[in-house]
Backbone as CSV, one residue per row, in Angstrom:
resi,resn,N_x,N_y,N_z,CA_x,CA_y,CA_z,C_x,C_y,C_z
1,UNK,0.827,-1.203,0.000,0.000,0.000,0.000,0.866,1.259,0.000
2,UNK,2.245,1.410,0.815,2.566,2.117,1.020,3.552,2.280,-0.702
3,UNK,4.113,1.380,-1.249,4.380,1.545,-2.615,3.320,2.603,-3.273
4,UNK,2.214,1.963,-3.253,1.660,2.236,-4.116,0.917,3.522,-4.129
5,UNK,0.877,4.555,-2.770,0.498,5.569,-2.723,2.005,6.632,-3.305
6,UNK,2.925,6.085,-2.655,4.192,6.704,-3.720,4.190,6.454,-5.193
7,UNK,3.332,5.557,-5.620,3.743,5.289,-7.215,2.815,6.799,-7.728
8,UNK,1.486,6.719,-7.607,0.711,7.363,-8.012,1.269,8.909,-7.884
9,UNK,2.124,9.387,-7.093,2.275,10.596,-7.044,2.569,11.025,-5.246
10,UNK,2.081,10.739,-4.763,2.314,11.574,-3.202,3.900,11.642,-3.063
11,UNK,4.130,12.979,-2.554,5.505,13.035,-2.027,5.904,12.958,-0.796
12,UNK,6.707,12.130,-0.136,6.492,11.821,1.329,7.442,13.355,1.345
13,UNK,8.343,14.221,1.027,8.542,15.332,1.235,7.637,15.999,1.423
14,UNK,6.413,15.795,0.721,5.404,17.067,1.075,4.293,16.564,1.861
15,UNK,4.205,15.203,2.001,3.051,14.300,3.208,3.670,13.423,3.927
16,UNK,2.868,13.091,4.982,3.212,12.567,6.131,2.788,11.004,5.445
17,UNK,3.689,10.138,4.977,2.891,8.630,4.721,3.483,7.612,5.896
18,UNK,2.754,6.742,6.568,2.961,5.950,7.697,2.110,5.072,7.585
19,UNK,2.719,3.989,8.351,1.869,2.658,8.730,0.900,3.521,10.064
20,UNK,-0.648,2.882,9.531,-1.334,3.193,11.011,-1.177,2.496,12.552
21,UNK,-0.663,1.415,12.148,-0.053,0.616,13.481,0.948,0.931,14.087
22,UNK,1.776,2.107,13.237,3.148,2.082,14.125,2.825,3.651,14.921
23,UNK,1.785,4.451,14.677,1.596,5.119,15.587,0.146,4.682,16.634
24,UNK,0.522,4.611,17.799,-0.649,3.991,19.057,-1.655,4.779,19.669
25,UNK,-0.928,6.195,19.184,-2.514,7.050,19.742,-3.657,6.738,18.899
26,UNK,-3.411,6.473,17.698,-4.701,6.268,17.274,-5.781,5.309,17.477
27,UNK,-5.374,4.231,18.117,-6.016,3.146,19.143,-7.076,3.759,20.492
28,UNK,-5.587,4.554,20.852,-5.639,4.816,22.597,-7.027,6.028,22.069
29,UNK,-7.180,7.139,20.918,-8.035,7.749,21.080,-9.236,7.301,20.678
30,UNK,-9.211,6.033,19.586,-10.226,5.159,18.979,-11.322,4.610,20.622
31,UNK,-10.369,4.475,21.643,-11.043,4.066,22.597,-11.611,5.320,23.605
32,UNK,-11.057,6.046,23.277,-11.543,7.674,24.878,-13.060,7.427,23.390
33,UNK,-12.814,7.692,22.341,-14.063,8.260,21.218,-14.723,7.041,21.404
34,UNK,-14.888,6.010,21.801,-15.841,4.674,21.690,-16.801,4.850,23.439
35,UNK,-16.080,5.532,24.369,-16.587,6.046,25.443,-17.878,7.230,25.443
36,UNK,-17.322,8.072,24.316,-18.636,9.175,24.314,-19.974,8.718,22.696
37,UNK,-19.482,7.527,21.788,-20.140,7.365,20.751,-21.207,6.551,21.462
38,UNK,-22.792,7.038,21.212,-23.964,6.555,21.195,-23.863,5.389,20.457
39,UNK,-24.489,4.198,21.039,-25.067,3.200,20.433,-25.754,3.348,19.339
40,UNK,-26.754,3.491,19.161,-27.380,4.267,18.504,-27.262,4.823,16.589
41,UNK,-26.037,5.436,17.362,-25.414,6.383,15.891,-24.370,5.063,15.510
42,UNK,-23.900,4.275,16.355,-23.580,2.906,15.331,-24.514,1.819,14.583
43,UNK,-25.839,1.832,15.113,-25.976,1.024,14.837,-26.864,1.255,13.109
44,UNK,-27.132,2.719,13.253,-27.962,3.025,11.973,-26.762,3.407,10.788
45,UNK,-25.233,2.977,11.256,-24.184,3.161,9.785,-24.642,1.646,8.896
46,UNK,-24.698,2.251,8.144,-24.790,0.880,6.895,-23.647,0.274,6.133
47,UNK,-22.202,0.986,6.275,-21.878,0.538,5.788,-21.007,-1.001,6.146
48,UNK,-21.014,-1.413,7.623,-20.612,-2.186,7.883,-21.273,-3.390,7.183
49,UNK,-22.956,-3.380,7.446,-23.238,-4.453,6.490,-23.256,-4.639,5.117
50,UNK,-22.799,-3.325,4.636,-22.387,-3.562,3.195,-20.799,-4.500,3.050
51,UNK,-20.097,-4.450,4.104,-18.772,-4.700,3.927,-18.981,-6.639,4.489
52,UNK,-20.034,-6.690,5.507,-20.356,-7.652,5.837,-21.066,-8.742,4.563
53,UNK,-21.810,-8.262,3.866,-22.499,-8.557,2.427,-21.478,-9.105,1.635
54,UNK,-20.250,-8.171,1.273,-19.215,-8.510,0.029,-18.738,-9.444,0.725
55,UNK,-18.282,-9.678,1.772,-17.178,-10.660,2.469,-18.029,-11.911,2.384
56,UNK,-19.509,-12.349,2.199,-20.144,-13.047,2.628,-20.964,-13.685,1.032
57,UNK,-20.083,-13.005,-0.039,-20.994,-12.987,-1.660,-22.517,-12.693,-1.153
58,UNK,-23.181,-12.031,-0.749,-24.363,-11.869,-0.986,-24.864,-10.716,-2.011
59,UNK,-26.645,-11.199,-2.591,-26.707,-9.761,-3.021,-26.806,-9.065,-2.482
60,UNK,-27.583,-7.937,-1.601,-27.435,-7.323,-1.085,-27.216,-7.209,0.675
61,UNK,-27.844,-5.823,0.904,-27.676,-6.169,3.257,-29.167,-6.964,3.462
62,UNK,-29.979,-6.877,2.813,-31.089,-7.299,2.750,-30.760,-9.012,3.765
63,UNK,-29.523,-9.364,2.925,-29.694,-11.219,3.367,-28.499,-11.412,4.247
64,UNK,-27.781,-9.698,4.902,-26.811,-10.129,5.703,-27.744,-10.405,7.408
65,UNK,-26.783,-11.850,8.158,-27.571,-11.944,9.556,-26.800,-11.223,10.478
66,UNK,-27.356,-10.293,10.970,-26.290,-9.381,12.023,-26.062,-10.172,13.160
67,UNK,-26.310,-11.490,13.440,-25.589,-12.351,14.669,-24.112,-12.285,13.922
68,UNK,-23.430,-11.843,12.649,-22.336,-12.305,12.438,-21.324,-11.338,12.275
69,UNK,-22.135,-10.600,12.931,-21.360,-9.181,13.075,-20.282,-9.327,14.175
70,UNK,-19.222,-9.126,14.177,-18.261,-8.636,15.065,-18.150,-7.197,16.145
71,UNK,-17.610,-7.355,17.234,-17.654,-5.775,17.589,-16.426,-5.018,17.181
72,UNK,-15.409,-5.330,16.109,-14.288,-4.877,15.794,-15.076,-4.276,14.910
73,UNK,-15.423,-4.797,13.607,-16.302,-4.149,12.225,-17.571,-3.176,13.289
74,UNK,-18.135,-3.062,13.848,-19.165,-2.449,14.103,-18.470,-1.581,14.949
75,UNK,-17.789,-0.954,15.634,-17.097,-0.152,16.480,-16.134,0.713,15.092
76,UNK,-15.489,0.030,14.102,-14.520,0.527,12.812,-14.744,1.854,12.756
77,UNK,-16.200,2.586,12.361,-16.136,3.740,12.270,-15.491,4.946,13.653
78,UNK,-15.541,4.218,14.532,-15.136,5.303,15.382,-13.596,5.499,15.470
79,UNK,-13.040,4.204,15.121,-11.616,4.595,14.856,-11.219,5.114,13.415
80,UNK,-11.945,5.195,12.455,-11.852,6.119,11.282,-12.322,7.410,12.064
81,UNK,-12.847,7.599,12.899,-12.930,9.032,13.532,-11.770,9.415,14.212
82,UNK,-11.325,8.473,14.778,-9.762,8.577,15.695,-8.943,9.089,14.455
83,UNK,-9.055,8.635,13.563,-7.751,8.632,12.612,-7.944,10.210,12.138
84,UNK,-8.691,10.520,11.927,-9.292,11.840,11.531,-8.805,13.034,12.489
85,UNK,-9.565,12.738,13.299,-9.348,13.965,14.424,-8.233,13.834,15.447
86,UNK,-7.525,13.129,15.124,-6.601,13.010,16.219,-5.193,13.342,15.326
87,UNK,-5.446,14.176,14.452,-4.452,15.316,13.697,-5.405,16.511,13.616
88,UNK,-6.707,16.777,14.167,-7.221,17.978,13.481,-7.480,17.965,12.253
89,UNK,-8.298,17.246,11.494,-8.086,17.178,9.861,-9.244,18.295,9.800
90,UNK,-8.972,19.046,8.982,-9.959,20.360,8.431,-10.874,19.425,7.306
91,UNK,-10.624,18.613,6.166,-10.970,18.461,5.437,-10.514,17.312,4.722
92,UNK,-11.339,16.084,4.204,-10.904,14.911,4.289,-11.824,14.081,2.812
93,UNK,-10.384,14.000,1.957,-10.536,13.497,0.459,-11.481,12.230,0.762
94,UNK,-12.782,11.748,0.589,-12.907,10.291,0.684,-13.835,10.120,-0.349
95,UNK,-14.068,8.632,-0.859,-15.425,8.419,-1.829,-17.007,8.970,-1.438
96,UNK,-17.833,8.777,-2.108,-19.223,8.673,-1.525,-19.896,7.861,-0.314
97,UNK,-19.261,6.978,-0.568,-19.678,5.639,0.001,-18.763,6.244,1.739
98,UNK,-18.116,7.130,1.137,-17.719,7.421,3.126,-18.061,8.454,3.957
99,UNK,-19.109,8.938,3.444,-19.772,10.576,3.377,-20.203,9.350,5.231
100,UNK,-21.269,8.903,5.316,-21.562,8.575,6.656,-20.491,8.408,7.283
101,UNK,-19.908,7.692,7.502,-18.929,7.849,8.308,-17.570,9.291,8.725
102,UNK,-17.749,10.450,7.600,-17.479,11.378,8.031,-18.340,12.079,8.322
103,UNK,-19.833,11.992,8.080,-20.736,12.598,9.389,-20.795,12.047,10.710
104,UNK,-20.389,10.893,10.810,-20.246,9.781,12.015,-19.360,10.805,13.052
105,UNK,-18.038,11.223,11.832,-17.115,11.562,12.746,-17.403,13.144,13.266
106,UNK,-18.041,14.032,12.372,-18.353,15.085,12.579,-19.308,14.777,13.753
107,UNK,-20.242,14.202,13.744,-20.918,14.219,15.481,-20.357,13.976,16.456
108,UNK,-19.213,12.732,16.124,-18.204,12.777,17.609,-17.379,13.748,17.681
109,UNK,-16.885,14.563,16.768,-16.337,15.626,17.226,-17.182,16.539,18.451
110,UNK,-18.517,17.008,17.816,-19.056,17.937,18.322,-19.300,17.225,19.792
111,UNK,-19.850,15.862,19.989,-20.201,15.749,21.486,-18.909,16.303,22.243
112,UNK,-17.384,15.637,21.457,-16.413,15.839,22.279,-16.348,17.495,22.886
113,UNK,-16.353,18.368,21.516,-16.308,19.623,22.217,-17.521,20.298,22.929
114,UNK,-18.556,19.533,23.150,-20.214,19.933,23.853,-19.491,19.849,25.479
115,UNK,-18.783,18.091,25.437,-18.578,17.403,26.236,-17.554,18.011,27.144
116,UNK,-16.457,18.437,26.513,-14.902,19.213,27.294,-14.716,20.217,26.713
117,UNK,-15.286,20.872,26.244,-15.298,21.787,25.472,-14.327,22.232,24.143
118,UNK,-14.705,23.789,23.310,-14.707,22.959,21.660,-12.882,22.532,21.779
119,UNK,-12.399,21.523,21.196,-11.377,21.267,20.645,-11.273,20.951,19.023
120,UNK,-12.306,20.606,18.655,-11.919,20.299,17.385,-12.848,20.856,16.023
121,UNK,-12.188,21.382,14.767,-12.838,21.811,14.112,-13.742,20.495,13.432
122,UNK,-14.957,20.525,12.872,-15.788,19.344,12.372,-15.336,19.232,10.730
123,UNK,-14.931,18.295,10.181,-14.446,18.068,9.207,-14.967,18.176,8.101
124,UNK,-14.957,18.381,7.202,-15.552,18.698,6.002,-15.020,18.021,4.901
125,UNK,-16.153,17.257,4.139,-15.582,16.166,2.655,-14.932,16.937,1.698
126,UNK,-14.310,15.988,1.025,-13.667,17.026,-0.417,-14.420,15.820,-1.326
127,UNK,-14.557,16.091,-2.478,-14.939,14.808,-3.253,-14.364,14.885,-4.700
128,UNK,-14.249,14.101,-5.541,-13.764,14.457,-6.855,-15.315,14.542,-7.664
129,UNK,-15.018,14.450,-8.991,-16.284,14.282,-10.088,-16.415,13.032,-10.413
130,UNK,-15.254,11.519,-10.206,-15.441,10.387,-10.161,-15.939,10.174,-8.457
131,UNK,-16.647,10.381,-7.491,-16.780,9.779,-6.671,-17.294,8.803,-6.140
132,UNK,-17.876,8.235,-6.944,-18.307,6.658,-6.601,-18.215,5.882,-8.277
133,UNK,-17.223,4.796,-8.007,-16.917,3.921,-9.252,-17.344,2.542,-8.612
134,UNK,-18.036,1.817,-9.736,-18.682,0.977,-9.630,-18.467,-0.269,-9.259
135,UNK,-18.551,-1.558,-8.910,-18.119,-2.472,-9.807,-18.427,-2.971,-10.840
136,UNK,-17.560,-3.658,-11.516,-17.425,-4.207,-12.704,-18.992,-5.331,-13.098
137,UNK,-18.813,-5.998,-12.019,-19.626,-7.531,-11.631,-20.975,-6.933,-11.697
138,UNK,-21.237,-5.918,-10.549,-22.135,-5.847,-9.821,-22.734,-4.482,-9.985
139,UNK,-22.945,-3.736,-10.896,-22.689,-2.259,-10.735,-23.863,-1.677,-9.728
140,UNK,-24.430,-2.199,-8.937,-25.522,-1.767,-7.848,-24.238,-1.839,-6.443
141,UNK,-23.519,-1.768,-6.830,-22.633,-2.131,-5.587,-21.264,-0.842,-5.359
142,UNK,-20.034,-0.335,-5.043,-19.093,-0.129,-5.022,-17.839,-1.107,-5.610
143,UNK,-17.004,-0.352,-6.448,-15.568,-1.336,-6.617,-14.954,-0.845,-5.259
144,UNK,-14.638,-2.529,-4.974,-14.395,-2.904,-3.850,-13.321,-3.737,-3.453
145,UNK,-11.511,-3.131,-2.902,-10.544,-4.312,-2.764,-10.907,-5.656,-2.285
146,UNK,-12.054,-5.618,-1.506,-12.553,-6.295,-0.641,-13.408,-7.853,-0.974
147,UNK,-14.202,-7.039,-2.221,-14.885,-8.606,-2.744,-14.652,-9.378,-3.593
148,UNK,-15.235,-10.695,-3.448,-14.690,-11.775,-3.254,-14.376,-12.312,-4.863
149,UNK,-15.321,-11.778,-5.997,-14.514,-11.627,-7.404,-13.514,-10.593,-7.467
150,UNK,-12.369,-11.053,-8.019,-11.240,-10.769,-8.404,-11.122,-9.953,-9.483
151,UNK,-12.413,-10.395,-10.775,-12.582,-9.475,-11.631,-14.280,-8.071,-11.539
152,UNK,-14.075,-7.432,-10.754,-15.021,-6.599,-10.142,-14.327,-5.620,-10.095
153,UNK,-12.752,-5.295,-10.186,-11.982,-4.046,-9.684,-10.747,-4.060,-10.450
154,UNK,-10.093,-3.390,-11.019,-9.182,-2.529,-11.484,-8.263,-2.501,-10.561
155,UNK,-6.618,-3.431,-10.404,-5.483,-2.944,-9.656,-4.727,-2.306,-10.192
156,UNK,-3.705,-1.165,-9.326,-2.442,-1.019,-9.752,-1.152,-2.260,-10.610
157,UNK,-1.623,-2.979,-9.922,-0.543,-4.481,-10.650,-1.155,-5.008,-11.718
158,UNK,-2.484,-4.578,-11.935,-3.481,-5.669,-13.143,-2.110,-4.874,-14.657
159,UNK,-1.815,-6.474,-15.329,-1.149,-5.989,-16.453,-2.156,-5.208,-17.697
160,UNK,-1.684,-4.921,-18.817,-2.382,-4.415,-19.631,-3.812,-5.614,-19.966
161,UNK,-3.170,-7.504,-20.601,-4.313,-8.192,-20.657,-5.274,-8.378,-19.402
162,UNK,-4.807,-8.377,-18.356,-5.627,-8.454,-17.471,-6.970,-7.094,-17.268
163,UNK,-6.613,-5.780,-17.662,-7.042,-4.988,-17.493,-8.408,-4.892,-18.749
164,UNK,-8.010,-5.313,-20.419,-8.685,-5.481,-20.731,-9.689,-6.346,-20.644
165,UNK,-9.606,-7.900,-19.916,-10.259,-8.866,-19.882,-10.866,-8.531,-18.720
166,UNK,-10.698,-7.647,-18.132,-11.972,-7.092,-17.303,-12.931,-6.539,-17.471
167,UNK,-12.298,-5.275,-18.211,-13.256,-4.368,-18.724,-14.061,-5.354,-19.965
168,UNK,-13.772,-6.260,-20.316,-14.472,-6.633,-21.956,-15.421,-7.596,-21.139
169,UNK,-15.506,-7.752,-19.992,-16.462,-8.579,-19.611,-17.065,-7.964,-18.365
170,UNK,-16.915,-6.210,-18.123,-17.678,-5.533,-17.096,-19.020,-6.006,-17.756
171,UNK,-20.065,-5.521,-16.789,-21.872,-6.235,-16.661,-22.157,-4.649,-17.604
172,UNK,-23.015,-4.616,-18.644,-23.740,-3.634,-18.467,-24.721,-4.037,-19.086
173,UNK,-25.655,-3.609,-20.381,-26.881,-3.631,-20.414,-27.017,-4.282,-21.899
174,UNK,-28.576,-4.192,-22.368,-28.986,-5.081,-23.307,-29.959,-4.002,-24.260
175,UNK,-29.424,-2.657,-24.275,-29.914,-1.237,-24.560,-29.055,-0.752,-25.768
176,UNK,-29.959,-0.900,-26.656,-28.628,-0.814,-27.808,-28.512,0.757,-27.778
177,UNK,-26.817,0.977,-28.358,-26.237,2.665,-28.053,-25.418,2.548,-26.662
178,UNK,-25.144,3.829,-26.171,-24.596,4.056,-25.257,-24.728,5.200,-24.749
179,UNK,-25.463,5.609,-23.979,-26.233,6.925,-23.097,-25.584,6.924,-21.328
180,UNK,-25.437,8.219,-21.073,-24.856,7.872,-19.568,-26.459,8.238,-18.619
181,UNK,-26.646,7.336,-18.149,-27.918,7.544,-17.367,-27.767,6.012,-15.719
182,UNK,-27.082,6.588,-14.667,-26.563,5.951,-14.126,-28.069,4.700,-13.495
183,UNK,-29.581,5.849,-13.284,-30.605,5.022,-12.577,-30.850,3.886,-13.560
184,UNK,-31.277,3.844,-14.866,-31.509,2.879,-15.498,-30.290,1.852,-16.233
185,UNK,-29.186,2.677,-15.914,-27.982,2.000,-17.144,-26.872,2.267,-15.616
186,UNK,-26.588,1.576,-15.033,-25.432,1.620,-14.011,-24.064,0.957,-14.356
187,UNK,-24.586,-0.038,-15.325,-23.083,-0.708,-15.959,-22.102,0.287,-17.068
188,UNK,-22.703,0.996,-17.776,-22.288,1.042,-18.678,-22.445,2.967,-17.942
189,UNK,-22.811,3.595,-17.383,-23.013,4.566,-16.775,-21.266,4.598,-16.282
190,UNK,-21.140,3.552,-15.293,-19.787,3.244,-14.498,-18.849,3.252,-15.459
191,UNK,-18.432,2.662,-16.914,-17.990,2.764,-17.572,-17.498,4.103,-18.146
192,UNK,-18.463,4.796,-18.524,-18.283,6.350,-18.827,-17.493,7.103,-17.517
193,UNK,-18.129,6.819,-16.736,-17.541,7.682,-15.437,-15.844,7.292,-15.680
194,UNK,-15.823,6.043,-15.617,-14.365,5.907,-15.799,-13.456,6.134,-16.541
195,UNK,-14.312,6.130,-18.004,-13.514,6.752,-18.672,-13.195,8.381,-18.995
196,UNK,-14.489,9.457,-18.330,-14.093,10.159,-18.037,-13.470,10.560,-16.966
197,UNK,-12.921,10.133,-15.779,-12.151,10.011,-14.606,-10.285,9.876,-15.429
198,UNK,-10.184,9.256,-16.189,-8.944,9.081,-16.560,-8.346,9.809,-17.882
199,UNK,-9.727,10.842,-18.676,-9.421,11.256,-19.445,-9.861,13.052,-18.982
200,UNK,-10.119,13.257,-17.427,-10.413,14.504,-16.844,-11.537,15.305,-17.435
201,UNK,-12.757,14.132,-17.831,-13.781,14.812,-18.437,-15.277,14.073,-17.458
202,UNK,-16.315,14.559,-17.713,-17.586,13.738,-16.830,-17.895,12.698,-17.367
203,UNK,-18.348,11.938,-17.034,-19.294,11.072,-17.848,-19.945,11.555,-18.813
204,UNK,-21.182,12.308,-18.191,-22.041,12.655,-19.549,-21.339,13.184,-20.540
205,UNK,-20.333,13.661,-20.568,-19.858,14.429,-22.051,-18.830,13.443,-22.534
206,UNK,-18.777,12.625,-21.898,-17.826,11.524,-22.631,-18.918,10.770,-23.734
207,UNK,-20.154,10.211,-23.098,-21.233,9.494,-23.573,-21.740,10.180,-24.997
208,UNK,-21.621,11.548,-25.034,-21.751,12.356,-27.015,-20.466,11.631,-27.426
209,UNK,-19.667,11.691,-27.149,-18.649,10.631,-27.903,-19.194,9.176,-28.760
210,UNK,-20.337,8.619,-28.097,-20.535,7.158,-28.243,-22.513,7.499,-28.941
211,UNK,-22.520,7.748,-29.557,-23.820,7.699,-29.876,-23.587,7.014,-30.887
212,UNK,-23.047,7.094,-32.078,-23.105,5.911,-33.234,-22.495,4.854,-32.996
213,UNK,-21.933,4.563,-31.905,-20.892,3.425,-30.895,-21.589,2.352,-30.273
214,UNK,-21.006,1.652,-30.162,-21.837,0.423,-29.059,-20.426,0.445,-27.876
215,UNK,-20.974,-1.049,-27.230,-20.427,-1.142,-26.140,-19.060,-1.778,-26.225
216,UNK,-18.724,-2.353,-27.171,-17.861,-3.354,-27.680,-16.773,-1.895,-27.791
217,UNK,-16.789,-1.284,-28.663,-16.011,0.209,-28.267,-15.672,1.292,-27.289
218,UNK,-16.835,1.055,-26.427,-16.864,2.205,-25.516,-15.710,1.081,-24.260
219,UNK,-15.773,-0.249,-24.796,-14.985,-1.182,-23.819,-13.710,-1.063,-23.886
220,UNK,-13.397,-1.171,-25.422,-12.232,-1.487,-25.859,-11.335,0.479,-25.435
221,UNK,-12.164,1.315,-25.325,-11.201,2.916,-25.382,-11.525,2.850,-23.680
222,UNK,-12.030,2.536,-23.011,-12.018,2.366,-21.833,-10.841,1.346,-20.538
223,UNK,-10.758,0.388,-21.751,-8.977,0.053,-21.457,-7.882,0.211,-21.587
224,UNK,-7.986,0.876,-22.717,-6.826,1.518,-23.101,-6.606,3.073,-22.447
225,UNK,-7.482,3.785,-21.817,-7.587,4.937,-20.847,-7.109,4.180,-19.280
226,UNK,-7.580,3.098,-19.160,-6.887,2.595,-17.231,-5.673,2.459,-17.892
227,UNK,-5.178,1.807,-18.669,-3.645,1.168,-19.223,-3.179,2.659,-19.627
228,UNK,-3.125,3.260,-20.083,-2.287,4.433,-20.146,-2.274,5.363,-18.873
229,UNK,-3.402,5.696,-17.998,-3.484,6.103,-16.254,-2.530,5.459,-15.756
230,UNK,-2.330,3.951,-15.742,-1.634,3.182,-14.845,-0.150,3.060,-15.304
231,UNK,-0.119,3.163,-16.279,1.526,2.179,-17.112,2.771,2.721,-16.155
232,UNK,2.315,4.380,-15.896,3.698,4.872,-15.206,3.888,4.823,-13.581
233,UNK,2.399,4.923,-13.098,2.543,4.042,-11.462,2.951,2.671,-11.453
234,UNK,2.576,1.750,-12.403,2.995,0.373,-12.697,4.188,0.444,-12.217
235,UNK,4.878,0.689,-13.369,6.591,0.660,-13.348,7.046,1.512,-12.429
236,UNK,6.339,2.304,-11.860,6.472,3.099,-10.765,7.069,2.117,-9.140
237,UNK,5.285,1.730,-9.222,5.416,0.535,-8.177,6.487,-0.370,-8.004
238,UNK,6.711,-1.025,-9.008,7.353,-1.982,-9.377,9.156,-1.591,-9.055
239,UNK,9.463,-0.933,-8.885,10.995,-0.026,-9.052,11.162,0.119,-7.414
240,UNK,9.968,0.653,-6.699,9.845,1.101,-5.480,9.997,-0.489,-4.869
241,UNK,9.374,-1.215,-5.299,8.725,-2.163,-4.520,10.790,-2.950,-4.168
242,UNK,10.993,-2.620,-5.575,12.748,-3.530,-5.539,13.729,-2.533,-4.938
243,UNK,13.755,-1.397,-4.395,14.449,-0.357,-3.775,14.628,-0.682,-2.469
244,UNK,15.952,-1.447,-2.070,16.237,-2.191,-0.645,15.692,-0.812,0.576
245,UNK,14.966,-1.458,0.870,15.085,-0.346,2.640,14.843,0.834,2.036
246,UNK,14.438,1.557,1.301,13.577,2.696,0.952,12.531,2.902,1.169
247,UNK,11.172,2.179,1.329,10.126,2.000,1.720,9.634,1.888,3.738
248,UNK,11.031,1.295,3.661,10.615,1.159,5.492,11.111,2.169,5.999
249,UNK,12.675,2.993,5.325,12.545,4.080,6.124,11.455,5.697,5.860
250,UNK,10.776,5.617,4.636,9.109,6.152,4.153,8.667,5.718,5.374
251,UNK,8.076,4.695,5.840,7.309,4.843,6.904,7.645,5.109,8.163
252,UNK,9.200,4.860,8.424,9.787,5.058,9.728,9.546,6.975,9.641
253,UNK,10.164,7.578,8.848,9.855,8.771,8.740,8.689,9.399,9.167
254,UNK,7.832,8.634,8.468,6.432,9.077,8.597,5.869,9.246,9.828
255,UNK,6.049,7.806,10.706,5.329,7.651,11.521,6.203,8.734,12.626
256,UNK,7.182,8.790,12.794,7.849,9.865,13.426,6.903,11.414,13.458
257,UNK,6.824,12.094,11.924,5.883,13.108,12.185,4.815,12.988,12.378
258,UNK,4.046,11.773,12.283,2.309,12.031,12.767,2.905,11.493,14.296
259,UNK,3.433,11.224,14.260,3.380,10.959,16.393,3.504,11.959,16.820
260,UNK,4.681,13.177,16.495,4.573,14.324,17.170,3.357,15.689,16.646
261,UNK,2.945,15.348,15.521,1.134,16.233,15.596,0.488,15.388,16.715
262,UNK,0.194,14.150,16.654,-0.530,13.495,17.249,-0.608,13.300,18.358
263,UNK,0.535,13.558,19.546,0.612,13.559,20.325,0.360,15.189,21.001
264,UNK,0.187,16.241,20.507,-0.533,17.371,20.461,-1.528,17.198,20.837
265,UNK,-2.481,16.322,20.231,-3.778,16.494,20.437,-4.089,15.526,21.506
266,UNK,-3.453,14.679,21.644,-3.449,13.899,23.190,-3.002,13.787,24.161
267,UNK,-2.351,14.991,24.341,-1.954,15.459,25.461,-2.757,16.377,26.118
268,UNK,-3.833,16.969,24.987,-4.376,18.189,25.266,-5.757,17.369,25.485
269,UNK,-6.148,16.182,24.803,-7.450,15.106,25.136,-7.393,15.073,26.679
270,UNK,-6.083,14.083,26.372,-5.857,13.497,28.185,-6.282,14.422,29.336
271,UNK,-5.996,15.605,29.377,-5.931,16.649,30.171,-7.523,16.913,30.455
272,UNK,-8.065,16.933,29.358,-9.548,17.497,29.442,-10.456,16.444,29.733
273,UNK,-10.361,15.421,29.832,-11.252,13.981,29.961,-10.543,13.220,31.648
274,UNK,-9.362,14.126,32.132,-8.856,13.687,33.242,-7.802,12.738,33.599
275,UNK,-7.143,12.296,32.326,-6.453,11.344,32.744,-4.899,11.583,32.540
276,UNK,-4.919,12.723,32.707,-3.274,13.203,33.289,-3.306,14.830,33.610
């Protein structure tokens, strides 16, 4: 992971990149924030049983049994709140699919500062114009590292054939043409999105492109847009990944500066909740 956020572009000169395990406040505050989070406001997040669903092939939450819920997965969001606020994040890049859980975290902020008063600013989403990409398989769903087809998602490592033999067998429809209309057409909707995501245009204005087109085309320029996005993180990755001890001291680095932000804000927690 940590390759691969360097392949794409981040500069650990200009960001903090770290393993989340090697710094411990974010545990220690995952737990003071699991003390003031309502029952309640966990139990109406959905996305755990969406994550519970993919792990489990189902179609939807409809047929997940919540006896099989864990209290690690059902507690998760509050330590995505830890992770958040326990640097002060003003503002926080995530998909669609994580909008609840940064309102999750925006309410535990506020009890905290109701509670000990204000410490923390409430965070605010950033989103792109691709913000929710589909899967491949399933397009009623999220692409997802997580589920359990292999061909549902687009990797950094997928070679060029692999990349097309995905896309040439993404799900979409039985609608002859090609129109971006995500409620009735979600397969082939997802498609456009993606290919405008990698060619810095929307969907819909990619889709005037394809009106005398079918799908067999809109497939084939849609792989060849991930394969040209990817080719230079590829070899990117790949270079990093063989670079002796370059990567561990990236995270040794890292975790060095988020411990000392981080420990800012928990020193100044501790104090106000009583426990130093």
């Amino acid at each position: 992971m940590l390759a691969t956020l360097l392949a794409i572009g981040l500069d650990p000169n200009r960001s903090i990149i770290f393993h989340q395990d090697h710094n411990p406040h974010h545990t220690e505050f995952a737990w003071i924030l699991s003390c003031l989070t309502p029952f309640g406001k966990l139990k109406r997040m959905t996305t755990w049983k969406s994550r519970l669903a993919d792990s489990r092939n189902a179609n939807d939450e409809s047929e997940v049994n919540e006896s099989l819920l864990n209290a690690g997965l059902f507690t998760y969001p509050v330590l995505q709140a830890a992770d958040i606020l326990v640097y002060r994040a003003t503002h926080v890049p995530v998909g669609e699919d994580q909008t609840q859980h940064l309102e999750l975290s925006r309410d535990i902020a506020q009890i905290f500062n109701q509670t000990y008063k204000r410490l923390f600013t409430l965070p605010e989403q950033l989103s792109t114009p691709s913000k929710r990409i589909l899967s491949l398989k399933n397009p009623a769903a999220k692409m997802s590292k997580s589920a359990p087809d292999v061909q549902s998602r687009i990797l950094l490592t997928d070679s060029h054939t692999q990349i097309k033999a995905k896309i040439r067998s993404a799900v979409t429809d039985s609608i002859p043409g090609v129109t971006y209309d995500p409620e009735t057409r979600p397969g082939t909707s997802n498609l456009l999105t993606i290919l405008g995501a990698c060619t810095n245009r929307e969907g819909s204005d990619v889709a005037a492109d394809y009106r005398s087109k079918g799908h067999g085309e809109l497939k084939a320029d849609v792989a060849e847009a991930i394969e040209g996005l990817l080719r230079g993180p590829r070899s990117e990755f790949e270079r990093l990944r063989e670079e002796r001890g370059y990567l561990a001291d990236v995270a040794k680095d890292g975790a060095e500066k988020a411990r000392a932000l981080s420990e800012i804000t928990m020193l100044d927690v501790r104090r106000r909740i009583g426990l130093s």
